[in-house]
C-alpha positions as CSV (number, residue, x, y, z in Angstrom):
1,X,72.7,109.6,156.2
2,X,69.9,107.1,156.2
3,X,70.1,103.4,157.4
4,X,70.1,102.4,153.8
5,X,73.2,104.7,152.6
6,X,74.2,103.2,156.1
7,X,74.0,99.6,155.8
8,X,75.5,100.0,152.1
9,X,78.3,101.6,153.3
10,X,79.0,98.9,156.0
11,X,78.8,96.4,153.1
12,X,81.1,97.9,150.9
13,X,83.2,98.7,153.1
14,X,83.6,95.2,154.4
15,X,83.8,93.9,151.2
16,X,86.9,96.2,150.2
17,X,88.2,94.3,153.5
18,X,87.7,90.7,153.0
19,X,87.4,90.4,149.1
20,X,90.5,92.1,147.9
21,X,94.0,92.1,148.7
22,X,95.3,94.8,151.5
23,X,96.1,98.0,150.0
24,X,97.7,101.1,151.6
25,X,95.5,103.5,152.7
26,X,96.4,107.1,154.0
27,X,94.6,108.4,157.6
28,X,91.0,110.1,156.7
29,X,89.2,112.4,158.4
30,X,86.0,110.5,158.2
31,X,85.2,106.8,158.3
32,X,83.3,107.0,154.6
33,X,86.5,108.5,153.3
34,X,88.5,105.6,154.6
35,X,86.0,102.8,153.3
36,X,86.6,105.1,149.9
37,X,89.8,105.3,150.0
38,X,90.5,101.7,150.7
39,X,87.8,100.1,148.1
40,X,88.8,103.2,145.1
41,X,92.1,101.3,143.7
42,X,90.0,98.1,143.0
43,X,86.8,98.6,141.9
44,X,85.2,101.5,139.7
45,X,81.5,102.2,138.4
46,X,80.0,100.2,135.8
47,X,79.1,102.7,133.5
48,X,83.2,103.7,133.7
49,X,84.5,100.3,133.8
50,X,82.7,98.1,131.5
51,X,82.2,98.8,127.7
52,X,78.9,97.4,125.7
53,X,79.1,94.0,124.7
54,X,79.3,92.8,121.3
55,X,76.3,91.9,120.6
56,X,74.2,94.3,122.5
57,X,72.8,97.1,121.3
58,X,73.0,100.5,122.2
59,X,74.9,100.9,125.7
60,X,74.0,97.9,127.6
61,X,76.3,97.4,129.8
62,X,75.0,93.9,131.4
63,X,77.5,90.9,131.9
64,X,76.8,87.1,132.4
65,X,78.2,85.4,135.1
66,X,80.8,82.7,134.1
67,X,84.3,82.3,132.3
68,X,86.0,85.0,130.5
69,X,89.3,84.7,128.2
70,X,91.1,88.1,128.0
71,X,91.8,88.5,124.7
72,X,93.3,91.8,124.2
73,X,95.0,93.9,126.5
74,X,96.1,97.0,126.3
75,X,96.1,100.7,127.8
76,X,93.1,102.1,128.0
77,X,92.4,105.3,125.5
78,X,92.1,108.6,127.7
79,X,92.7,106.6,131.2
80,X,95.9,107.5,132.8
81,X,97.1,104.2,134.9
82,X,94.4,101.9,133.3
83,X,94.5,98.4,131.5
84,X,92.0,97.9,129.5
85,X,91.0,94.2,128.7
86,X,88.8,92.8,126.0
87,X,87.4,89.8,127.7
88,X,85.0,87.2,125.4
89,X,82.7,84.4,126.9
90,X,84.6,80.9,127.0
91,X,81.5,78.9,127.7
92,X,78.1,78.5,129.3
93,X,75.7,81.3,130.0
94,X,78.3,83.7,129.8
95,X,78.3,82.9,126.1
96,X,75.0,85.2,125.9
97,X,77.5,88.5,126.5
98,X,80.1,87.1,124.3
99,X,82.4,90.1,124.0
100,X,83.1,93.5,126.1
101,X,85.7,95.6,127.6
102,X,87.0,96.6,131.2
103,X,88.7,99.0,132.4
104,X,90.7,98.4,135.2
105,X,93.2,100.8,137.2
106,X,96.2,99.4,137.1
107,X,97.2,99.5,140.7
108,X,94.2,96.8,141.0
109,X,96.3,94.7,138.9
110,X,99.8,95.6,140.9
111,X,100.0,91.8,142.8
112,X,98.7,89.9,140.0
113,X,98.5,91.2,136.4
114,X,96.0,89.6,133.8
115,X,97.7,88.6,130.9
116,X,96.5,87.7,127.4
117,X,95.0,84.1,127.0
118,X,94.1,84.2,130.9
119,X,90.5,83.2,131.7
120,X,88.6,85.6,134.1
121,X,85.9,84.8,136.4
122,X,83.2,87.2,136.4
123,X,80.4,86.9,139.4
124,X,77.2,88.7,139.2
125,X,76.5,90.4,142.6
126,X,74.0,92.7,144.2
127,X,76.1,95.2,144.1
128,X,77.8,94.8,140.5
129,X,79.9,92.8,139.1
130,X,83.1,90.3,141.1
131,X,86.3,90.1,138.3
132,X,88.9,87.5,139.9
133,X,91.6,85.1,138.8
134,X,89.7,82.1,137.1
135,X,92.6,79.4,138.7
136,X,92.2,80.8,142.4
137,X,88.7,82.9,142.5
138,X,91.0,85.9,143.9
139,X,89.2,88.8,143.2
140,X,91.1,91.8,141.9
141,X,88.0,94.3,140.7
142,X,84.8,95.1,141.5
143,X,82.8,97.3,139.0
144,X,79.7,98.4,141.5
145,X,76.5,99.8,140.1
146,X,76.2,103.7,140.0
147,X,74.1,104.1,142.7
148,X,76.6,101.7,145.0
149,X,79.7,103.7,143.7
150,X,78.4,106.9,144.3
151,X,77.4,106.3,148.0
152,X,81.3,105.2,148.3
153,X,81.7,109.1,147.8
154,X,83.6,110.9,151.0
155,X,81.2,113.3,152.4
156,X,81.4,116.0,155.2
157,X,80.1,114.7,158.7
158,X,79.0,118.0,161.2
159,X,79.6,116.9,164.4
């Protein structure tokens, strides 16, 4: 492991921590499985987690920052346990994105479900994307970029 995988593994890991709600987590034989196994129930990859926008083209899978009003919601096609929202921009920059889909597991959602007509903050980040409760900024997903998401991986340590 370099100090890069390192360091974002520390991140992460804090960020599963302080960012989202406490979830129960099983012992793990290794401290990456742990920071896995406590960030996996609320946040995903982009690529799995966040469908094209409207108006892009091909499979772009970018996101402005700003408000988003859920406007359909629904289980996700061919994802056990998974909400699917469509979220469209409600104003500002965001407005550029206009229209897109997340997938969310739905223990994510198991405090505080999104409902239809909610608005959804959505916070760009080095790491991905924020998605949180618009009235209180709680975060409840975080859809990491693929290189982030796959360093969350568990991986066997030789001691």
């Amino acid at each position: 492991m370099n100090f890069t995988t390192l360091s974002r593994t520390a991140c992460l890991a804090l960020l599963a921590a302080c960012a989202l709600p406490a979830l129960p987590v099983q012992a793990a034989s290794t401290a990456a499985s742990s920071a896995s196994s406590a960030g996996s129930a609320s946040s995903g990859s982009v690529s799995d987690s966040i469908g094209a926008s409207s108006n892009s083209s091909g499979d772009d899978r970018r996101v402005a920052a700003g408000e988003y009003r859920v406007i359909d919601v629904a289980a996700a096609p061919g994802k056990p346990d998974t909400t699917r929202m469509t979220l469209q921009a409600a104003a500002g920059p965001a407005q550029k994105t206009r229209e897109f889909t997340l997938d969310v597991p739905n223990r994510a959602l198991a405090q505080r479900a999104v409902a239809k007509g909610e608005l959804v903050q959505v916070n760009a980040r080095e790491y991905g994307y924020e998605f949180a409760h618009a009235d209180n900024r709680q975060a409840f997903f975080l859809a990491l970029e693929d290189n982030w998401y796959r360093e969350l991986g568990s991986q066997k340590v030789a001691i």
